[in-house]
TIKEMI-493616 format. One line per 2 residues: number of its first residue (from 1); their letters; for each residue x, y, z of C-alpha. Coordinates in nm, 3 decimals. Layout:
<rs>
NUM> a> X/Y/Z  ...
</rs>
This chain:
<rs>
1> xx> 10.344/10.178/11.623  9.953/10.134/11.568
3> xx> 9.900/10.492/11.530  10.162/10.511/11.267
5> xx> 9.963/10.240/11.073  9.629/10.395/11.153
7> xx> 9.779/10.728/11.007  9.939/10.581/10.722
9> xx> 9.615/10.372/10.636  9.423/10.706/10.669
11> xx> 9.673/10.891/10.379  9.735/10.568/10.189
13> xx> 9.282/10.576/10.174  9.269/10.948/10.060
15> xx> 9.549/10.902/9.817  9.315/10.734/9.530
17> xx> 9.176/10.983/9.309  8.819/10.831/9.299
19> xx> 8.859/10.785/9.731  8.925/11.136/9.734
21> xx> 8.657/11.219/9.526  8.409/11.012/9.720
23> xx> 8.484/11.199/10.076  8.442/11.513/9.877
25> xx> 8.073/11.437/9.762  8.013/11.250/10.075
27> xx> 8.171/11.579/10.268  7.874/11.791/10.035
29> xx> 7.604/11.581/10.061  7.661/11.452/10.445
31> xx> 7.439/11.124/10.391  7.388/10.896/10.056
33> xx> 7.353/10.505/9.944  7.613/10.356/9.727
35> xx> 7.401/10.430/9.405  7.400/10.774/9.501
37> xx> 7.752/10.780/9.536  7.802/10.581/9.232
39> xx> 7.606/10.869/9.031  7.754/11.153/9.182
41> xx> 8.105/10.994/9.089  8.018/10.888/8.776
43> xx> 8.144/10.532/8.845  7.965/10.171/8.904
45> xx> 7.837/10.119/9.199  8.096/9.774/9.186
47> xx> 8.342/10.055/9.214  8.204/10.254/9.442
49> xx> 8.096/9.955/9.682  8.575/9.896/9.643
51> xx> 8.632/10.189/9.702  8.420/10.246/9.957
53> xx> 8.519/9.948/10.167  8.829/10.091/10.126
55> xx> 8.743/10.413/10.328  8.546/10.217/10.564
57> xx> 8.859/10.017/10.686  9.067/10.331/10.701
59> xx> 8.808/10.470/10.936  8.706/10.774/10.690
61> xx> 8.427/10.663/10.630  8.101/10.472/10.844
63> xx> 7.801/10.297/10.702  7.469/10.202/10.851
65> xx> 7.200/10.019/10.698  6.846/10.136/10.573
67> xx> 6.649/9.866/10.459  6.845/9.708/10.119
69> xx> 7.067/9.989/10.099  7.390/10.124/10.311
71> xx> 7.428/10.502/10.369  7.744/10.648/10.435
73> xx> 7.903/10.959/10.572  8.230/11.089/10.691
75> xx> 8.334/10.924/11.035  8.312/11.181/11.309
77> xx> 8.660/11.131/11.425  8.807/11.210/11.042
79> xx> 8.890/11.580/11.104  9.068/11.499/11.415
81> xx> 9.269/11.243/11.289  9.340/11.513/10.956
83> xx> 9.439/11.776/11.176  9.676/11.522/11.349
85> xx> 9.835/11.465/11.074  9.858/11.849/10.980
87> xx> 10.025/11.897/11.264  10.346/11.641/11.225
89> xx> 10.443/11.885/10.908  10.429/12.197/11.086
</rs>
C-alpha cells in the first residue's frame, strides 16, 4: 500500500502545470536557487518556494543549502520511479 501512495504522490506532484514546468527547467539547468527558478518560471519566488515544497515531499525533487539560499535538482531516484510507473500501462 505505501508504494501505491508514494506513486500516486509522485503523479498527483507532476500533475500541476507550474510543478511540471519547474522539473522541466530544473531537468535543463540541473542545479538553481529558488530565485532562479522563480525567474525562469516567471512566477514569485512565494510560489515557487509552494510549489517547490510540493516536489520536495513527493520525492522529485532534493534541496541542499548554500549559504542563504537552497539549490535544487531532480532527485536521483525520479527516473526510476517514472519508468515504474511507465511500466504498469504497458
Amino acid at each position: 500500500m505505501y508504494k501505491e501512495a508514494y506513486d500516486v504522490g509522485l503523479l498527483k506532484a507532476l500533475a500541476d502545470e507550474t510543478r511540471k514546468k519547474i522539473v522541466i527547467v530544473i531537468r535543463l539547468k540541473k542545479n538553481l536557487s529558488v530565485f532562479q527558478i522563480a525567474q525562469e518560471v516567471n512566477i514569485s519566488q512565494p510560489n515557487a518556494s509552494q510549489a517547490l515544497g510540493a516536489l520536495r515531499y513527493a520525492g522529485v525533487v532534493v534541496s541542499k543549502r548554500h549559504g542563504h539560499e537552497v539549490h535544487y535538482r531532480l532527485s536521483d531516484k525520479l527516473a526510476g520511479r517514472i519508468a515504474a510507473l511507465a511500466r504498469l500501462f504497458q
